[in-house]
C-alpha positions as CSV (number, residue, x, y, z in Angstrom):
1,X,42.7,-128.1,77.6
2,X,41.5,-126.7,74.5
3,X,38.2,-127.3,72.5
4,X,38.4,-124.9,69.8
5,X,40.9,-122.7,68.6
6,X,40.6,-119.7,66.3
7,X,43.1,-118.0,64.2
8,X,42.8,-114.6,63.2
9,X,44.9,-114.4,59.1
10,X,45.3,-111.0,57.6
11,X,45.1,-112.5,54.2
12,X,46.0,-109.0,52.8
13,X,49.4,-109.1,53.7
14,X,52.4,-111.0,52.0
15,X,53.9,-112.0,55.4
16,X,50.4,-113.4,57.4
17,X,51.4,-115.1,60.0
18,X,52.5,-118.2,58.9
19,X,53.8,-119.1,62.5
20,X,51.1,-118.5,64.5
21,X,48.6,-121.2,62.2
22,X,51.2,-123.5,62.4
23,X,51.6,-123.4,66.0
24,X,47.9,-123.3,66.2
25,X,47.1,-126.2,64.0
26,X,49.7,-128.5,66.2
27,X,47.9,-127.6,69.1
28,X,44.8,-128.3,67.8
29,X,46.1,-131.9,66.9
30,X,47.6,-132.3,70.1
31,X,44.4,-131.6,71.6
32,X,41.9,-133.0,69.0
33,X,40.4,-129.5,69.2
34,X,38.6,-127.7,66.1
35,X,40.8,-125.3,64.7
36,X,38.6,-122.5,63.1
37,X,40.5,-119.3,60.7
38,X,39.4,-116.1,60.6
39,X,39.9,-113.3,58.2
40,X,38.4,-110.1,58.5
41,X,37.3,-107.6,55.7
42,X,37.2,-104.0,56.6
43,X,34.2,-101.4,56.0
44,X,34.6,-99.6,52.9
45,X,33.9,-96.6,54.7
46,X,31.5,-94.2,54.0
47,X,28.4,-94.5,51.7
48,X,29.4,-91.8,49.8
49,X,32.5,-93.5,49.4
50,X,30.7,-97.0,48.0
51,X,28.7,-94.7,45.9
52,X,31.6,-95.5,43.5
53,X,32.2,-98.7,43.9
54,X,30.7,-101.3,41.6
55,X,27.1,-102.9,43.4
56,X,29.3,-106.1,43.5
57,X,32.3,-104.7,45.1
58,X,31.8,-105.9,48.3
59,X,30.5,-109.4,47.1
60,X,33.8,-109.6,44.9
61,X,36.1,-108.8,47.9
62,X,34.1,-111.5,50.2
63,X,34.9,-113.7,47.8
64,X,38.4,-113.0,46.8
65,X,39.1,-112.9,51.0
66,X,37.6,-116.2,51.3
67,X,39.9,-117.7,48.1
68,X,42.9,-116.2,49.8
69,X,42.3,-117.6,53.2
70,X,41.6,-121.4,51.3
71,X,44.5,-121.1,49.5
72,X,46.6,-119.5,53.1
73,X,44.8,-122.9,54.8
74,X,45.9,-125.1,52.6
């Protein structure tokens, strides 16, 4: 029925939605489907806006979004 699920996590947020991955990684046994997560960073906004950000800040918040979603995984 299903071949690959994905699950979007807003890794930002104290109360992601535990229930939803669960649900989804059972049906993704149940199925022997892939079960792919997805977290989403949002534009800083305006380049006059990143202007005052640090030339890494984007990097660093990739990274810190992608530590958060490991650790949410497992």
């Amino acid at each position: 029925m299903f071949g690959k699920i994905l699950v979007p996590i807003d890794v930002g947020s104290e109360t992601a939605d535990v229930n939803s991955f669960e649900a989804a990684a059972r049906l993704a046994k149940d199925y022997d489907a892939e079960l792919h997560v997805i977290a989403v960073v949002p534009p800083f906004g305006l380049t006059m806006i990143e202007s005052f950000l640090p030339q890494d800040a984007h990097q660093k918040v990739d990274e810190r979004t992608q530590k958060a979603l490991s650790d949410f995984v497992g």
